[in-house]
C-alpha positions in Angstrom: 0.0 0.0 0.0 1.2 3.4 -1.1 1.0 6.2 2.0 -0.3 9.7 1.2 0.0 13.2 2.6 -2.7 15.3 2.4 -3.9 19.1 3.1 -6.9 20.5 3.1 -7.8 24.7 3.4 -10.7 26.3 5.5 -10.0 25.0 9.3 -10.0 28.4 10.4 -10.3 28.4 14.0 -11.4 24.2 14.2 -10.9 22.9 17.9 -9.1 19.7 18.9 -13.2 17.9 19.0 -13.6 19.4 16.2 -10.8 17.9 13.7 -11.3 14.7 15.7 -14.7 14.4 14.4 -13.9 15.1 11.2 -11.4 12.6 11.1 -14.2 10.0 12.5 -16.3 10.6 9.9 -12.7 9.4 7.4 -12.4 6.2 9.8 -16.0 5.4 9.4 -15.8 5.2 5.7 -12.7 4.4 4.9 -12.5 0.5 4.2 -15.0 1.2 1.2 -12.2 2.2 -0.8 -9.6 0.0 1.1 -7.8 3.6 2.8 -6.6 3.7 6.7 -6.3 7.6 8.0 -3.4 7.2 10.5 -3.5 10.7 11.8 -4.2 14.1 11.3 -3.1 17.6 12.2 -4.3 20.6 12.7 -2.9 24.5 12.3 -6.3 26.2 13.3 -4.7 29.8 13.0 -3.8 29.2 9.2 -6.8 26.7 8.7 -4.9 24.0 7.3 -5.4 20.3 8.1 -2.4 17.4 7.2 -3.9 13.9 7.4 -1.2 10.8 6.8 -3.3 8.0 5.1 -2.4 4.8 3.3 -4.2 3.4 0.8 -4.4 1.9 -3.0 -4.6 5.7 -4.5 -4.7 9.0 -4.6 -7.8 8.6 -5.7 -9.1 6.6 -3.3 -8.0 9.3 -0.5 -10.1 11.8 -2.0 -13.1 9.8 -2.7 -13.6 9.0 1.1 -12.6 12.7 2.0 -15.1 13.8 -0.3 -18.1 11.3 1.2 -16.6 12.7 4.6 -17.7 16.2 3.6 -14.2 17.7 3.7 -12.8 17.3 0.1 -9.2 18.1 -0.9 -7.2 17.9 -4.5 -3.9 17.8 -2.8 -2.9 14.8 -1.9 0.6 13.5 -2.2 2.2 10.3 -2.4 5.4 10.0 -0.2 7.4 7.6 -1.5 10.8 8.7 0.7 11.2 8.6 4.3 13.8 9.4 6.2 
């Protein structure tokens, strides 16, 4: 399984709950398209949320973020860890 990065805008302000839920709403959908969200972070002053997944595609990511009702176009694959 490929792992994936991705970022989405808008968080503006979002609590610690509230990302949590959000991410519940990933976990609760996410063998449908065979993904596992590992974690997630939050910057709530800039709004952005980074969620480390892994899964059989980009794709795949986005579909389930998108049924989630938080959709996002950038998703990366990270193929180099150090």
């Amino acid at each position: 399984m490929a792992r994936f990065m991705d970022v989405h805008d808008g968080f503006v302000g979002v609590t610690k709950e509230q990302l949590a839920e959000a991410h519940e709403f990933d976990l609760a959908i996410e063998a449908d398209e065979g993904v596992h969200f590992e974690q997630a972070w939050l910057d709530p002053e800039s709004g952005k949320v980074f969620c480390l997944s892994e899964g059989p595609s980009k794709e795949a990511v986005m579909r389930i973020h998108e049924r989630a009702g938080h959709p996002t176009d950038q998703v990366y694959e990270v193929t180099v860890e150090v």
